[in-house]
C-alpha positions as CSV (number, residue, x, y, z in Angstrom):
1,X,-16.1,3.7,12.5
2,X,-14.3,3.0,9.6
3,X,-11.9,5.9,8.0
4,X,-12.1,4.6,4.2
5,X,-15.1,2.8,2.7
6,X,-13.5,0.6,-1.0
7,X,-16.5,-0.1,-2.4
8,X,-16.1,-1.9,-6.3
9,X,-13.2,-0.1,-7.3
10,X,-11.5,-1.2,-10.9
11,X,-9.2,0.5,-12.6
12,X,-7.9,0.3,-16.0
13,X,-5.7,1.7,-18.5
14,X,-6.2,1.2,-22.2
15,X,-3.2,1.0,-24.2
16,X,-2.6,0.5,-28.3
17,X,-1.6,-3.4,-27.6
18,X,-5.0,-3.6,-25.0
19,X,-6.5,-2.6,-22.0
20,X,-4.9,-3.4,-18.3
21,X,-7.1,-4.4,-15.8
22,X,-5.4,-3.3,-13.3
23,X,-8.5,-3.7,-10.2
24,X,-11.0,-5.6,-10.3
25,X,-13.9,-5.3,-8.1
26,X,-11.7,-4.5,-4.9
27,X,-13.6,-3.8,-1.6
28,X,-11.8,-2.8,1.7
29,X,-12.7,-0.8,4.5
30,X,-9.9,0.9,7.2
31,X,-10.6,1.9,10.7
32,X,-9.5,5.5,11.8
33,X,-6.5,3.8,13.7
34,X,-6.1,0.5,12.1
35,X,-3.1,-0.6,10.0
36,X,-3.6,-2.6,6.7
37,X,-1.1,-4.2,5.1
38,X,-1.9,-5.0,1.0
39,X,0.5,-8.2,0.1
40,X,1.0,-10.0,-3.3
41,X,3.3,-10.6,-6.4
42,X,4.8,-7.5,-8.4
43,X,2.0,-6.6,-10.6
44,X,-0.9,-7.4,-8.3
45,X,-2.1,-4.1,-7.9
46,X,-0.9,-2.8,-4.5
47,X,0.3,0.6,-5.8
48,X,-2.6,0.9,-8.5
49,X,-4.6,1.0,-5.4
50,X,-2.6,3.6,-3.5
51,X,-2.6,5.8,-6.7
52,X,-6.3,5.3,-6.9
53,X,-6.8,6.2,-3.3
54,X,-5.1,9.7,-3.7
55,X,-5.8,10.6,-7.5
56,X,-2.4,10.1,-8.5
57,X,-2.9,8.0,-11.5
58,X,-1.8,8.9,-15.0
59,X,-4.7,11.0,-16.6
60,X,-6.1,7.6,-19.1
61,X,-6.9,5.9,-16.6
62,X,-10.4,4.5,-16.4
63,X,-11.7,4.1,-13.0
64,X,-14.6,3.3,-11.8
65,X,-16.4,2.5,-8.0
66,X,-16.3,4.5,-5.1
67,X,-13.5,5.3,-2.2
68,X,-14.9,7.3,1.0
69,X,-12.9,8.7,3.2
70,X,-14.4,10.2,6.0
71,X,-17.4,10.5,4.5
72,X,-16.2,11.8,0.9
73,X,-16.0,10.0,-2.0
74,X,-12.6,11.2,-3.3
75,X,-13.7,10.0,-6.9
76,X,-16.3,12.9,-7.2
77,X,-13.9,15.2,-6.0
78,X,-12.6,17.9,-8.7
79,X,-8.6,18.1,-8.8
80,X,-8.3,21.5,-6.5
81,X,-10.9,19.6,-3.6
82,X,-8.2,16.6,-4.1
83,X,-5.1,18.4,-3.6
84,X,-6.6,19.7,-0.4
85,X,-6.6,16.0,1.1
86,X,-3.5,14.9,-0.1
87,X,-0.3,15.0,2.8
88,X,-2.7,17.1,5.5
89,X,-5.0,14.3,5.6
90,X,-4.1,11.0,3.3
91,X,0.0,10.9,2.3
92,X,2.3,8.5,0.8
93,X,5.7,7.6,1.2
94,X,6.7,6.0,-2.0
95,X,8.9,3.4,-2.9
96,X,12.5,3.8,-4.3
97,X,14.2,7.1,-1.8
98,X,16.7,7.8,-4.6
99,X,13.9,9.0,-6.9
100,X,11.4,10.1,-4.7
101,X,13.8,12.4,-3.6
102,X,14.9,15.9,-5.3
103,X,18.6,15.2,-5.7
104,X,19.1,19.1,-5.5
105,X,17.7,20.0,-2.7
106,X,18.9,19.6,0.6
107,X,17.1,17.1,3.3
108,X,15.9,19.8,5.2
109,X,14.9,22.4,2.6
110,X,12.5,19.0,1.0
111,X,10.7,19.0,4.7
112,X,10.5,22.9,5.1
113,X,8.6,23.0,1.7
114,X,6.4,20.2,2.6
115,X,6.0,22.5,6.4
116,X,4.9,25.4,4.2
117,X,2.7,24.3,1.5
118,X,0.0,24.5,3.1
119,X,0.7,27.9,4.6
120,X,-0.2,26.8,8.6
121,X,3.4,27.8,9.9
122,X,5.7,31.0,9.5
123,X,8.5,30.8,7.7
124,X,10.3,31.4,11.2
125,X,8.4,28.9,12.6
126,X,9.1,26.1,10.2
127,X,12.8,25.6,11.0
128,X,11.6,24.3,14.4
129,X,9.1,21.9,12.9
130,X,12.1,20.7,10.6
131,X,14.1,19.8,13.7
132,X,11.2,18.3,15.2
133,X,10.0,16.1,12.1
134,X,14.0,14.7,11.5
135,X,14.4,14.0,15.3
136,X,10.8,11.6,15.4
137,X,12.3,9.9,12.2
138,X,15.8,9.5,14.2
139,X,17.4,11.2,12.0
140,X,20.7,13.4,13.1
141,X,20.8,17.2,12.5
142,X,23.1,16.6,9.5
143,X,20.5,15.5,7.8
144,X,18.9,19.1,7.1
145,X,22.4,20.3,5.3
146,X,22.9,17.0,3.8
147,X,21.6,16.5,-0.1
148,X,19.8,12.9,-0.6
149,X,23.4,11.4,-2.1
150,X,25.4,12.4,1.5
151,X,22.5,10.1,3.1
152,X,22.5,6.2,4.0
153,X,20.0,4.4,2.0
154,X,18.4,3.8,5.8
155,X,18.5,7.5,6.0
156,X,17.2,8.7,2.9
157,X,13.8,6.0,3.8
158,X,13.7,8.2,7.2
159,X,13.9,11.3,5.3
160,X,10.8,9.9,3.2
161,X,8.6,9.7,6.3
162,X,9.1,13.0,7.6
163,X,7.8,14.1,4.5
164,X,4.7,12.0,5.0
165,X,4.5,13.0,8.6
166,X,4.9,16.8,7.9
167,X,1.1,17.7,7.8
168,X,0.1,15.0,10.3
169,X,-2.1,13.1,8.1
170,X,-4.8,10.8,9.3
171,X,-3.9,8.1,6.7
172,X,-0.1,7.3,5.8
173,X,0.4,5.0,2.9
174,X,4.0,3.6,3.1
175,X,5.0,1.9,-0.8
176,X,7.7,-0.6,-0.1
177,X,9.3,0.7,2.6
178,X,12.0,-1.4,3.7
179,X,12.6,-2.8,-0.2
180,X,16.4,-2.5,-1.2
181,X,17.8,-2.5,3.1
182,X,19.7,-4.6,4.6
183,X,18.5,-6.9,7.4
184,X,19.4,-4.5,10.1
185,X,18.2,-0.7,8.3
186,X,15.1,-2.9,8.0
187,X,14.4,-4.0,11.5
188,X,15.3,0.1,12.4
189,X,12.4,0.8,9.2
190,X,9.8,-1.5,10.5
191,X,9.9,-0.4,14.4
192,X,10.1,3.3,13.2
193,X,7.1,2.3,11.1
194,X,5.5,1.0,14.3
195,X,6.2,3.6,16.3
196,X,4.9,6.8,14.5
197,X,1.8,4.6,13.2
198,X,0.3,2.8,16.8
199,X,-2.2,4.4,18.0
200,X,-1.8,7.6,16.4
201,X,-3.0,7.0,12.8
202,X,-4.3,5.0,10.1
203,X,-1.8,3.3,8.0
204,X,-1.3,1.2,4.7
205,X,1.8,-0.6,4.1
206,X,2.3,-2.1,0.3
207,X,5.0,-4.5,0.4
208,X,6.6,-7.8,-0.5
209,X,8.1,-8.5,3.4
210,X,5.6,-10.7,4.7
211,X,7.1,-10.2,7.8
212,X,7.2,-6.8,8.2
213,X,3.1,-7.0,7.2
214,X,2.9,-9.7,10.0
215,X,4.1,-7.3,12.7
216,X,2.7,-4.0,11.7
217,X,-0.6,-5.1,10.5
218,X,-3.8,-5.3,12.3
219,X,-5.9,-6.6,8.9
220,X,-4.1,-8.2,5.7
221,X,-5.2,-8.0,2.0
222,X,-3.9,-10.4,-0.3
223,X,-3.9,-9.1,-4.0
224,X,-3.6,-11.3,-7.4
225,X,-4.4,-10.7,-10.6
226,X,-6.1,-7.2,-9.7
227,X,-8.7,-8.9,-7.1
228,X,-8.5,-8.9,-3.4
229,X,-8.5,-13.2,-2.5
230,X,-8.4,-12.9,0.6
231,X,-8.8,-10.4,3.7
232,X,-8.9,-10.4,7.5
233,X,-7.4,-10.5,10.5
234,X,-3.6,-10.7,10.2
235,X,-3.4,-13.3,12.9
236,X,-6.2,-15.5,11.2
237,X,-3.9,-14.9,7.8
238,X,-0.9,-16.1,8.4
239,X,-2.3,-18.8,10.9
240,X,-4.2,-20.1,8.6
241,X,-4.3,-19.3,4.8
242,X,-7.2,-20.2,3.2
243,X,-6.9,-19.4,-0.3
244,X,-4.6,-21.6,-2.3
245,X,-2.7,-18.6,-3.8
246,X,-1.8,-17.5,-0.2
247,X,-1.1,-20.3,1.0
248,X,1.6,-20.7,-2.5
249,X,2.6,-17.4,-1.4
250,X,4.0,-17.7,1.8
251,X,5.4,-21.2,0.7
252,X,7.6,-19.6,-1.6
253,X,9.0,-17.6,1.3
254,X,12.7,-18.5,1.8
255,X,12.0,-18.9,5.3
256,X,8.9,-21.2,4.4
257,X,11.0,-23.5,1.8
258,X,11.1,-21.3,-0.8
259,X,8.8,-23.1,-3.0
260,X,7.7,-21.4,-5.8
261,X,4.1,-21.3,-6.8
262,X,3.9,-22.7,-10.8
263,X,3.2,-21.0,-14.0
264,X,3.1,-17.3,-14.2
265,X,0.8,-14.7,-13.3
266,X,-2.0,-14.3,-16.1
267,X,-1.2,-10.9,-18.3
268,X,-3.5,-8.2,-17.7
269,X,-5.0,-7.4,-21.2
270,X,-6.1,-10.8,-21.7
271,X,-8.1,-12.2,-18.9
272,X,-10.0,-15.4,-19.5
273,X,-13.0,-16.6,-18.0
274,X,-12.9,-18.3,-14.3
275,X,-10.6,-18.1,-11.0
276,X,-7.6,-15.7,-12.4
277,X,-5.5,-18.4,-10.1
278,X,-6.7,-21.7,-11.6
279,X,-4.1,-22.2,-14.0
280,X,-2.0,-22.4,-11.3
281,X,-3.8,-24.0,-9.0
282,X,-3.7,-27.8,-7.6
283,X,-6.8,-27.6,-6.3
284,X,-9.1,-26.4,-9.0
285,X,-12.4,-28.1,-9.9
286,X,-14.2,-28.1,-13.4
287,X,-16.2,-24.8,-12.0
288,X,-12.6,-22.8,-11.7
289,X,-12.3,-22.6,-15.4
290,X,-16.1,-21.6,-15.6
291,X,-16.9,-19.0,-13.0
292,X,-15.1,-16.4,-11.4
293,X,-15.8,-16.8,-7.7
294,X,-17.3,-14.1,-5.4
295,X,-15.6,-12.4,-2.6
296,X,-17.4,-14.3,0.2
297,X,-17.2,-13.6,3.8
298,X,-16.6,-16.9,5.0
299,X,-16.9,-15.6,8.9
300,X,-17.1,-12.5,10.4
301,X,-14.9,-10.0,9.0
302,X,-12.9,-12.8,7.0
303,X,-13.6,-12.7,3.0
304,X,-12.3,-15.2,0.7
305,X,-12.6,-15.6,-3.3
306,X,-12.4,-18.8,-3.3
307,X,-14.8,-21.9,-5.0
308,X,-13.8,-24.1,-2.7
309,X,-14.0,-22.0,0.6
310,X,-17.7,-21.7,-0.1
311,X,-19.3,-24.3,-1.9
């Protein structure tokens, strides 16, 4: 049974020099334990998509489609129904710990707050949840006296997710967890990530570490342009790319050759006809420039948007 339904979602944002279009048409669907991770170039859409998902987009924004979770379309939901779903059941861990977090406020006082908003613990009650949120993050008892600046950069990512955790949520969305770490406060990020997510929850990991996505992910979504171009199993992905912006993708990996992928990434307020990926392309045909291809499930449970997956 699936935990969130995507079904046609775009999102804009008109501005005096033209209108972003942010999403495009993206469909995705999550299991009530499964873990997603959404992959792709800065300005793909990956956190447009997390914004969407929990309301959390600035208040011009156009959007339009549906996004059910658990049999709710959040996008028909008025703001007070929203703010009743987001960190008891869907919560995000944003990107970038150093602004996330209140530099005032001590580690601890930032989980005891998130403990209480909803009112389900006494206040006498909530300094025992505190301990026990910090310790499943691996976190030392310090770290509820210390303010974000006395904290690691390791640390203050660990002091993120016990936020996230604090009302259990069925969904986490983790923004870039492990951007900015070194290679060892990563490995610690990702198997954290693992451990608190397996089995116990659903999960959505937006980030640039392909393999990070590789080893938490059950299902991959590769973003460009706005559009999904291609989704399924992560094994199947990274096995075997089929769409030629993937494939560029993981070639310009420096431990794939670091080859970048041509060209630039077309800007948002002025789309043109066709494959958004054509101009940089090799492999475009005559209809590239003419059509924009469909989001085809080329076998079971794999979708490509691709011309020349399908025709």
């Amino acid at each position: 049974m699936s935990l969130l339904v995507i079904r046609e979602l775009s999102v804009d944002f008109p501005l005096p020099e033209g209108t972003v279009y942010a999403l495009s048409g993206v469909s995705l669907e999550l299991g009530e334990e499964e873990r997603l991770a959404l992959i792709g170039e800065t300005g793909s859409g990956k956190s447009v998509l997390a914004g969407a998902i929990l309301r959390l987009l600035p208040a011009q924004a156009r959007v339009r489609g549906e996004i059910w979770y658990r049999g709710t379309n959040l996008l028909a939901l008025s703001p007070e129904e929203m703010r009743r779903f987001r960190g008891s059941e869907i919560a995000l861990v944003m990107q970038n710990p150093a602004s996330a977090l209140n530099p005032v406020l001590t580690g601890g006082y930032q989980v005891r707050e998130a403990v209480l908003r909803r009112g389900r613990l006494a206040k006498r009650l909530a300094q025992g949840k505190v301990a026990e949120l910090l310790a499943r993050v691996g976190l030392p008892e310090r770290a509820a006296s210390s303010y974000p600046h006395q904290l690691s950069g390791g640390m203050q990512q660990r002091l993120l997710l016990s936020l996230g955790l604090a009302l259990a949520p069925r969904l986490l969305i983790a923004d870039e967890p492990t951007k900015g770490l070194d290679w060892s406060l990563r490995s610690q990020i990702v198997q954290l990530l693992q451990d608190i997510t397996a089995g116990q929850r659903a999960f959505i990991l937006i980030t640039h570490d392909l393999a990070a996505a590789r080893y938490l992910a059950e299902r991959v979504a590769v973003l460009y342009a706005g559009q999904v171009v291609e989704y399924g199993l992560a094994e199947d992905l990274f096995s075997l790319p089929r769409h030629p912006y993937t494939r560029g993708l993981f070639a310009s990996h420096p431990a794939r050759g670091l080859k970048p992928i041509p060209g630039m990434a077309p800007v948002l307020t002025s789309l043109s006809r066709g494959c958004r990926f054509q101009p940089r392309c090799g492999q475009a045909r005559p209809v590239c420039a003419r059509e924009d291809p469909p989001f085809v499930e080329i076998s079971e449970g794999y979708f490509v948007r691709c011309h020349r997956c399908f025709r």
